[in-house]
Structure formats: C-alpha cells, structure tokens
C-alpha angles and dihedrals in degrees: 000000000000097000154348099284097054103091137184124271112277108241113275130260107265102262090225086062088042091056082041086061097040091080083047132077136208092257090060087041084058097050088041087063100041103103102037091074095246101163116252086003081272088288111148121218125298100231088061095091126171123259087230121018096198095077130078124222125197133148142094128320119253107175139217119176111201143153154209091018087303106152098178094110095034085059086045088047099046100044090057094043124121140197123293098037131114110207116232110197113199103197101147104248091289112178109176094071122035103227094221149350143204093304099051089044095048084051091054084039090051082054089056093246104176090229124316118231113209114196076219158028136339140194134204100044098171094050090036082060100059097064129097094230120085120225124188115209137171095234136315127264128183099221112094131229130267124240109219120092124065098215119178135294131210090349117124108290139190106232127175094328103321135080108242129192128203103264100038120135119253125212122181140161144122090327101046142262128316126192119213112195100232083234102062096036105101084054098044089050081054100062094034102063090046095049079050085061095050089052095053093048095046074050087050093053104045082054095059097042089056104051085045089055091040093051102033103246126141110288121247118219110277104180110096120245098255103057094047080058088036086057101033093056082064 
C-alpha cells in the first residue's frame, strides 16, 4: 500500500446469494428496497449508462475515490484487484478527462473484476465494448487522464448519487446500476424474490387475458388485486 488511505479489499458476497440475484434485476433490487428507507432505493443516477447494454454486472464493491480525470489509484487498484468485485470509481463527474480506457479496463478484465462503474467519462467505446467486461460511464470523452494524485482506495465513497461501502453489493444492467448496502441484503433478496413472483404471476395473467380476448372466449379479470381495494376504500 502507498498510504494510509489504500485498504484492503472488503470480503467478498457469498457466491450462492450472488446466483440468488442473478434471477433477479436492479429494478427488483429497487422495490425490494422501497419500504427500509434506503435513500433513492440505491439506484444510481440515470445519466451513468453502460458501454454495452447488453451485459450484466453483479458482484461485490471495491472503491477508489479520485478527482479532476486523475487515474493513479484506479491503475493501483486495478492492478490489486481480484475476482468477484465490481469496481466502483468515484471521480466526481468530471467531464473535461476520460479516467480510463480499453487498456485500463482489459487489465481489470485480465484480474477477473466482475465490471468497473466510473462517476465519469470514458474513452475508447468501440474497443470498451468488446470486452467482456461491462463498464458503466457517464459519457466518453478523447482526452486522456493525468497521473499525480494518490486518491483512496476501497474507503466509503459518493458515487453517482449514493453512498457506497466497500463491500456493497452492485447490480447493473440495461437500466442502470443499483447499490445494495451488505447489511440489508439478506432482507432486500427477500423481497425481491417475492416481488419476482408477483410479477410472474401478473405475466401469467395478461397471457391469459390475451389469448381469451384473441380467441373469444370469456374474459378473465385482468385488474390486479390492489387497485380493486385501492378503488373500493374510495
């Protein structure tokens, strides 16, 4: 370590909870949360997109906290990252530099990083893309980093509107990115998976509204339970 503020990775997310999630998305991560009074439900902003939607990212929060497009503690820890994390960048928003490129995300990819989120800008989308691991930006920008300050690494961080730990667990996909604080996880799984249920079976019923209506047969009640109470208390 250089300094005091570089730490050690946090312990990683039990594997049998991370196949739990991965039946699971963000936006169920997000209801799941709803009621414990988890600010913005851990969703990070809207504007952080992925460089390719089409990938999934879960896994456990390592941290580097970082300014003004400087990359020095993202290539320290990249370079001791290990597989299972998901690398959370906290750079501010800063526009004017992109934090890293195809190079600096193939080395975390070569470390087996589960996807790296950068509260910033990017460069090399074509070549970001082809990887396999995903990365999350808030836009991309030519001009490279800067190499001078030492930052922090895997400390609590701000990052795109949510307070994340080291050790949090990380959702993304085509949505965005949800936090889930390690301490409330168990619960917020809980809910999850049952709010997954409700939404199979509210699946199962449209199906089978449609093919009623498309092959005129009676039709079956298609208004959830909750809004006919919902209704019938006014």
């Amino acid at each position: 370590m250089m300094n005091n503020s570089y730490h050690a990775l946090p312990p990683l997310i039990p594997e049998h909870l991370i196949e739990r999630l991965s039946v699971l998305s963000p936006a169920l991560l997000c209801d799941g949360m709803q009621k414990l009074g988890i600010p913005r439900n851990g969703c990070m902003d809207a504007n952080l997109v992925p460089v390719d939607e089409h990938k999934t990212m879960i896994g456990t929060a390592c941290t580097v906290d970082t300014q003004d497009g400087d990359n020095l503690p993202i290539h320290v820890a990249i370079y001791q990252g290990a597989p299972g994390y998901v690398l959370v960048i906290a750079g501010k928003a800063e526009k004017e530099r992109a934090y890293l490129g195809d190079l600096l995300a193939g080395a975390a990819q070569a470390t087996g990083l589960r996807g790296i989120i950068v509260d910033g800008y990017v460069r090399d989308k074509e070549a970001l893309a082809a990887l396999d691991i995903p990365v999350y930006a808030r836009g991309f920008m030519p001009r490279g980093p800067i190499k001078e300050k030492e930052g922090k690494i895997n400390t609590p961080v701000f990052c795109a509107g949510v307070n994340i730990s080291p050790g949090d667990l990380i959702f993304g996909d085509a949505d965005g990115v949800v936090v889930v604080p390690v301490n409330h996880l168990e619960e917020v799984l809980v809910n999850a998976e049952t709010k997954l249920v409700y939404e199979q079976q509210r699946r199962a019923t449209i199906e089978a509204y449609k093919y009623a209506r498309e092959n005129n047969q009676p039709l079956p009640s298609l208004t959830p339970a909750w809004v006919t109470e919902l209704l019938s208390a006014k």
